[in-house]
C-alpha positions as CSV (number, residue, x, y, z in Angstrom):
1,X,-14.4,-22.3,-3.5
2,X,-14.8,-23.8,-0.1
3,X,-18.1,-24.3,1.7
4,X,-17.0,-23.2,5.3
5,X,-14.4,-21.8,6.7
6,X,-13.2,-20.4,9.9
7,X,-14.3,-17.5,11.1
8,X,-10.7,-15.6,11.8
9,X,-9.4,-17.1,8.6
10,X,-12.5,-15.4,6.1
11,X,-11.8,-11.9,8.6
12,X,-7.9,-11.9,7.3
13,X,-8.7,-13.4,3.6
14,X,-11.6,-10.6,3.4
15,X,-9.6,-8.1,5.0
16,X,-13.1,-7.5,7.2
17,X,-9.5,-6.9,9.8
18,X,-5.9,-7.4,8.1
19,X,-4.5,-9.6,10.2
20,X,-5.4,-13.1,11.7
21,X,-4.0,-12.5,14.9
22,X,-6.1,-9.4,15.5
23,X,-9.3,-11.3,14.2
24,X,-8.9,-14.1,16.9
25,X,-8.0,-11.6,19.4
26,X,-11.6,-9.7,18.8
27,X,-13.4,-12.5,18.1
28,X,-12.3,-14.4,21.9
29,X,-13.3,-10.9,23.4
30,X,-16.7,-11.7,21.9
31,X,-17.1,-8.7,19.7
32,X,-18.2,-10.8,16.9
33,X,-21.5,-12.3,16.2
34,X,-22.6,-15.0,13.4
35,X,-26.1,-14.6,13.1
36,X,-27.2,-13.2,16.0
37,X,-24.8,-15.8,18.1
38,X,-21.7,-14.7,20.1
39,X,-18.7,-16.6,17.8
40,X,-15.5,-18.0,17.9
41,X,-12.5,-17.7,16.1
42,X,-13.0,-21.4,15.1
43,X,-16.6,-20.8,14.2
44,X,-17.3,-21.8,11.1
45,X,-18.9,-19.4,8.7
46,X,-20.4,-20.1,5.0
47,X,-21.9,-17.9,2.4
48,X,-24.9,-16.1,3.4
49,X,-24.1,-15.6,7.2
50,X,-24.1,-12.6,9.0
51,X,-21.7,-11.1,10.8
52,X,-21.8,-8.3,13.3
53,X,-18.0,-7.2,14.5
54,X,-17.6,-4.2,17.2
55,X,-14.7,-1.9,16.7
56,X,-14.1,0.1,19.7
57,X,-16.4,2.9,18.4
58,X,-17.6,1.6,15.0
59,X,-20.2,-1.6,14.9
60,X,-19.9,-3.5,10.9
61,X,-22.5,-6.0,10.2
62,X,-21.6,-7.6,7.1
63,X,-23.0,-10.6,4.6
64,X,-21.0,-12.8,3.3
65,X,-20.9,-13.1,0.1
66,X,-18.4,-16.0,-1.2
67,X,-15.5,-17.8,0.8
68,X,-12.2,-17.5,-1.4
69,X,-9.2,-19.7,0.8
70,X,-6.8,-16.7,-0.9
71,X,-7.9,-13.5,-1.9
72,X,-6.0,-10.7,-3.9
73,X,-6.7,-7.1,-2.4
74,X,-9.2,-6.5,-5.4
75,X,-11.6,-9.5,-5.4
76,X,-11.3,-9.6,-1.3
77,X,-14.2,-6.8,-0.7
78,X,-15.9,-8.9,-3.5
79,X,-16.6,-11.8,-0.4
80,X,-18.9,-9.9,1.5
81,X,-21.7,-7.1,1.3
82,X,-21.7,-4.0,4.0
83,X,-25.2,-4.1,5.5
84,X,-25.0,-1.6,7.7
85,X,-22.2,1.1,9.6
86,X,-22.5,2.5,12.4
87,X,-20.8,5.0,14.9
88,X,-20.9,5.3,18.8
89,X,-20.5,8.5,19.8
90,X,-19.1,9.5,23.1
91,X,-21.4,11.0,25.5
């Protein structure tokens, strides 16, 4: 198990957001946060962080749990803990 790993690597491993691509692409809009800081793709992330990602209407913050450098779609949702969900609604 690693230590740290990059931040749009443990998004696609986690599926957090399926592909890596997409994960850099939200990540250099600054829609993700590490605890409580505006991050990178490169940023590095270990167990115990925090992340908060913005999807259009839907804000995740997440823990993370363990860093796995492959995951299988059943142990991948294992790697992090849901905090909290919530919706924007249009006004």
């Amino acid at each position: 198990m690693a230590d740290s790993m990059r931040l749009d690597k443990f998004l696609k491993v986690s599926r957090l957001i399926k592909r890596r691509t997409v994960a850099k692409e939200v990540a250099e809009k600054g829609r993700i946060s590490v605890n409580g800081t505006v991050a990178k793709p490169g940023t590095n992330v270990k167990a115990g962080d925090e992340l908060v990602i913005k999807f259009g209407q839907k804000t995740v913050t997440a823990q993370i749990d363990r860093l796995e450098e492959n995951a299988r779609k059943e142990v991948a949702t294992e790697m992090y803990t849901i905090l909290k969900e919530e919706r924007k609604d249009e006004e």
